[in-house]
N, C-alpha and C positions, 0 to 999 in steps of 0.2 A: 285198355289202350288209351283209353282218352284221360287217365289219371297221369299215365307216365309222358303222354305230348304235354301235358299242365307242367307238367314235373322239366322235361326239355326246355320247355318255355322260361318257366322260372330261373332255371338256371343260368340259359343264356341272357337272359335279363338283369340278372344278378352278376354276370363276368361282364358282360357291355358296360353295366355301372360300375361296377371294378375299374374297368380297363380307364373307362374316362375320368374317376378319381385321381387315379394312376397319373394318368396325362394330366389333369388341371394341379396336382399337386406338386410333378414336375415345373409346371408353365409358373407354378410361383414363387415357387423355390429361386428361381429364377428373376422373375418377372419382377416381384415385392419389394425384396431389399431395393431395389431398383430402382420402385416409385417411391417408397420411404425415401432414397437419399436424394432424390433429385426435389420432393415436397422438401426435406428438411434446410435443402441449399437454395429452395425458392423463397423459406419461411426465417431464414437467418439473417438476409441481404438488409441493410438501413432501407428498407424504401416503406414510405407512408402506406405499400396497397400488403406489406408482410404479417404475418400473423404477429413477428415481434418486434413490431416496430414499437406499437404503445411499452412493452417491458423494456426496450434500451430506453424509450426517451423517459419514461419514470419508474424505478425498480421496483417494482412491487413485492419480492423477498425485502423482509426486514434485516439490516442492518446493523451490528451492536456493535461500540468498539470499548474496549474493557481496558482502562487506565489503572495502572497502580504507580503506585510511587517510592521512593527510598528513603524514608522517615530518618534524620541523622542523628544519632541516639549521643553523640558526644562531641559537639560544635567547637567548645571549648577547649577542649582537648586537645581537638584537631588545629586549634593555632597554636597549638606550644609543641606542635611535632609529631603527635600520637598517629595512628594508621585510625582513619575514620571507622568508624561502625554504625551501619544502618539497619533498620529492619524494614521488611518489607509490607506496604500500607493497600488493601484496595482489594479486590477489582473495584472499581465506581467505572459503573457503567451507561454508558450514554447509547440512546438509540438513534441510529444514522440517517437522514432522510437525504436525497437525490432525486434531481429531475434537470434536465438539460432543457433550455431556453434557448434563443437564437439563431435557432436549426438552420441553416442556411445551406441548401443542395449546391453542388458548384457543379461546372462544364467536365472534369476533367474525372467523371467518379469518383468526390471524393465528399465529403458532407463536414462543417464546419457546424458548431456548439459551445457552449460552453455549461457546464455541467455546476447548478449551485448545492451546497451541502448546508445542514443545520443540525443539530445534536439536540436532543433533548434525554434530561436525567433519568435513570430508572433504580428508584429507591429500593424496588421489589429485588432486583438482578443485584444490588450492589451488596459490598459488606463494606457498608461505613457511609456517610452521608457529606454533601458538599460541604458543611460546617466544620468538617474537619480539620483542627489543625496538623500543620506539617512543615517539620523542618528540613529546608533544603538549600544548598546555594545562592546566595543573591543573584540573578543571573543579573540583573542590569545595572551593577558595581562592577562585575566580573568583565562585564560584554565592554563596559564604559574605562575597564583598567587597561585590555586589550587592546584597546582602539585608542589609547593613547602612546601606546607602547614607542611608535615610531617619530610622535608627534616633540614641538619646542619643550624643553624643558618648564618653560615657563606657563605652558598648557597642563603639564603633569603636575607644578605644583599649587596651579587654581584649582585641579579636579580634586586634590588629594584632601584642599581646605575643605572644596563642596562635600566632600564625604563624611567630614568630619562636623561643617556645620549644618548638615541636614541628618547627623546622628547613621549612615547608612553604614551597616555591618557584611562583613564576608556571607552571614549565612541570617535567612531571616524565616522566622513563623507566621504563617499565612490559611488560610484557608484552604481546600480545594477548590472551592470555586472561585475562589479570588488567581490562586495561580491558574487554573484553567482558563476563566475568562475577563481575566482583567484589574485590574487596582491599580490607582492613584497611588504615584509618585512622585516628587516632587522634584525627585534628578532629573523625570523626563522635559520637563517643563523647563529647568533650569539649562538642561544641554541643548534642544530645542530654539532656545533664546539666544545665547552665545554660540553654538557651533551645528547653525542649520543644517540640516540634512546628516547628522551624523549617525541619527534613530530611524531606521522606517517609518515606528508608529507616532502619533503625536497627541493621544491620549490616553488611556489607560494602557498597563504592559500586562498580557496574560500569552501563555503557550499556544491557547486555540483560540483565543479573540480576534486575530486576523481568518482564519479559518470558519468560523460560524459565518452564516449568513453570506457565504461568499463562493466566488468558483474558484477552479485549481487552474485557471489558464484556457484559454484558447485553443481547442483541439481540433484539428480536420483531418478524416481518419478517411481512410478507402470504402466506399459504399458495397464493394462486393455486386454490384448489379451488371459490372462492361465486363468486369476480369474478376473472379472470385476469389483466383490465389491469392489477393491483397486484403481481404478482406477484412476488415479491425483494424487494419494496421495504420500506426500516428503516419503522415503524410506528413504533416509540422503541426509545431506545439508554441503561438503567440507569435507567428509566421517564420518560424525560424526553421530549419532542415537539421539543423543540430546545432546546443547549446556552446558557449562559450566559458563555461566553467571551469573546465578541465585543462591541461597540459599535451592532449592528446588524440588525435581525431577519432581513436577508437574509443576514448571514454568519453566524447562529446557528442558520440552520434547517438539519436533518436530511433530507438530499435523497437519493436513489437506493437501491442496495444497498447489502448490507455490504460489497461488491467480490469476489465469486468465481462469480454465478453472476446472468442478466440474464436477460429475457422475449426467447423467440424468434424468429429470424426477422427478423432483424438488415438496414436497409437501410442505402446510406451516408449518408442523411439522418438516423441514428441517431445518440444521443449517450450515453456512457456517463456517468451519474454514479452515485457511492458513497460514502457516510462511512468517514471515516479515524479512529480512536481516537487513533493516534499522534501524527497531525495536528490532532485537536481540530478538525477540518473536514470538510465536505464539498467533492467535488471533481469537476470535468466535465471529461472528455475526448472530444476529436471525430476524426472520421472522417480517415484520411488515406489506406489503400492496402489492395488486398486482396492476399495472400500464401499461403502453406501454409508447415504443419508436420508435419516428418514425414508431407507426402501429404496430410493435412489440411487444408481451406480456411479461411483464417482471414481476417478483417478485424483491421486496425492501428488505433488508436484511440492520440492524441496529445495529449500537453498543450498548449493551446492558451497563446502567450507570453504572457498577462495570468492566467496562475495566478498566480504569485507577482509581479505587479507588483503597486506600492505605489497609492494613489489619488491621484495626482496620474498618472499615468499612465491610470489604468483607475477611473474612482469607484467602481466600487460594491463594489472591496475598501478601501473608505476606514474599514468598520467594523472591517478589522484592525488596523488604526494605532493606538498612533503609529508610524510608517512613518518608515523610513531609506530608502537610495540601494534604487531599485524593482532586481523578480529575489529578496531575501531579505523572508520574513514572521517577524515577532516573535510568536514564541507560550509568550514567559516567563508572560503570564496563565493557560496553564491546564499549565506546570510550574512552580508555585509560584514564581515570579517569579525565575526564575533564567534566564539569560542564554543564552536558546537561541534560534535564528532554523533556518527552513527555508528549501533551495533547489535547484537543479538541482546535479549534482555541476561543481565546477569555474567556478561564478558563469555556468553557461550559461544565455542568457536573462536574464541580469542586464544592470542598467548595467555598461559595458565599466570602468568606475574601482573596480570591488573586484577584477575578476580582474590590473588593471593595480598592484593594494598590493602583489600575492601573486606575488612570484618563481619557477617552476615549475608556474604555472597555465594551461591550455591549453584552453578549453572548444569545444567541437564537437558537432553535432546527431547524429552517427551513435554516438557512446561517452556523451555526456550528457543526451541526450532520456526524458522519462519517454514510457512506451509499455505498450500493455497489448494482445495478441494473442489474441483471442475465436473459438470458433466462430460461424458468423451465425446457423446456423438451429438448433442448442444451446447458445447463450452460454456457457460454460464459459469461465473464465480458462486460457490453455495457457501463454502465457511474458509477460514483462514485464521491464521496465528502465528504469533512472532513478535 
């Protein structure tokens, strides 16, 4: 008798503990997700008391941005009419440093910075070393021929001597790191003197030489602490509510983030968009696949192919026109009207008759897609390409 009351006992001991596993496993199924998203929407917010606040104000994920270039295999050629041909030079890869300065909190939710960058080379990652030479475009004969275009005859035919008496040619060999970060010219100094302001820079000319050691602009973005839906998102970009660039109030307004860091809790109905400084745009990329990195889940977010189509393709980029063959956008209006167009690398996503001019041009969705890999339920930028 007293084996089998042990025996009753046990049991009910054993279903009591059932029961309230039962019920606490319920209570969190429930409860968890619960306290998860409201720590994760406490832990996201710009404010100094967040867990990541120190990660927005300096990245601590490393950064790399992998440069190649289009080496032009027959310069001369190319002046007596030939279809150029180039081969493809690089990755040379630089490692990217961030950190935002001037934090200034404002009244209205919304947090003002300005964010500075610096590169440094990484010979280990790269195939090829800054020594490298490389032939490409003169850009500052080109930028300098363009910018006379409209100008007195008598301007076109002092610049045309200057070109000739300072020896400068349509296409020049250079270094990588002289075209990255700078080299002595003698046009600049010369244009400088007679037609001030006509250059941004006013000493050395290089691609990323304004870029190093410098911020992208004035950002005041929404804190996420009064109203969370706003979270990330640019308020103005060097006080402005939307740029002046464009033909168009939809292609001048100031849409998304700055691009590093989104509201969470990411579904594939999600779309990311961000202003770009470099691109004088803002820019929307959609949903394509989810993935991991390094173990990490990640959603893949895509340029969708009417980013840089022209409006005869896609209207309502008609406000960046004047538009040439759709895949490249002109945005010599906001670099001082000098002769620059954006695109996917390699005319991918372009009409198929620019990569058909360029001999050596091979464009494909898996090496030339822009791509931006986010966590969902902490949006964090983790890798990107394009």
């Amino acid at each position: 008798m007293g084996s089998r009351s042990r025996a009753r006992r046990a049991a009910a001991v054993l279903g009591f503990t059932g029961l309230l596993c039962a019920v606490l496993g319920a209570v969190m199924i429930v409860v968890v997700p619960t306290l998860i998203k409201q720590q994760v929407l406490k832990n996201v917010r710009i404010d100094p008391s967040s867990l990541s606040f120190n990660m927005w104000k300096e990245i601590p994920v490393p950064f790399y941005l992998s440069i190649y270039f289009f080496d032009i295999v027959n310069p001369d050629a190319i002046l007596l009419g030939e279809k150029p041909q180039v081969q493809e030079r690089g990755p040379y890869v630089y490692r990217e440093f961030r950190h935002k300065s001037n934090i200034t909190f404002n009244d209205n939710d919304t947090v003002s910075f300005l964010e500075y960058r610096s590169f440094q080379f990484q010979p280990d990652k790269s195939h090829g070393l800054e020594s490298d030479y490389i032939v490409m475009p003169n850009i500052l004969v080109l930028a300098a021929a363009m910018m006379m275009e409209n100008k007195p005859m008598s301007l076109k035919l002092i610049m045309t001597l200057a070109f000739s008496t300072l020896g400068e040619r349509a296409f020049m060999n250079r270094t990588v790191g002289e075209i990255m970060w700078g080299y002595e010219d003698p046009l600049i100094h010369l244009i400088n003197k007679y037609l001030p302001n006509m250059f941004p820079f006013k000493g050395k000319f290089g691609l990323f030489a304004e870029l190093n050691n410098s911020d992208s602009g004035l950002f005041t973005v929404f804190t996420g602490v009064k109203d969370f839906s706003r979270i990330h998102l640019v308020n103005k970009w060097n006080g402005l509510s939307k740029v002046k660039f464009w033909h168009s109030d939809q292609c001048n307004m100031i849409n998304g983030t700055s691009g590093q860091m989104w509201a969470p809790f990411m579904t594939p109905e999600t779309s990311l968009e961000f202003y770009s400084p470099e691109a004088c745009r803002s820019m929307t990329l959609i949903y394509k696949e989810s993935g991991t990195f390094e173990g990490i889940p990640t959603y893949r977010f895509v340029a969708p192919s009417t980013l840089f189509a022209n409006g005869s393709v896609y209207p309502p980029n008609q406000g960046f026109c004047p538009c040439l063959e759709s895949g490249i956008q002109n945005i010599s209006t906001c670099r001082f009207n000098a002769p620059l167009f954006l695109s996917h690398p390699h005319f991918y996503n372009a009409d198929p008759v620019l990569a058909e001019a360029v001999l050596g041009l091979h464009p494909n969705q898996e090496e030339h897609s822009l791509f931006l890999d986010v966590h969902p339920v902490s949006p964090c930028l983790l890798t990107c390409g394009g």
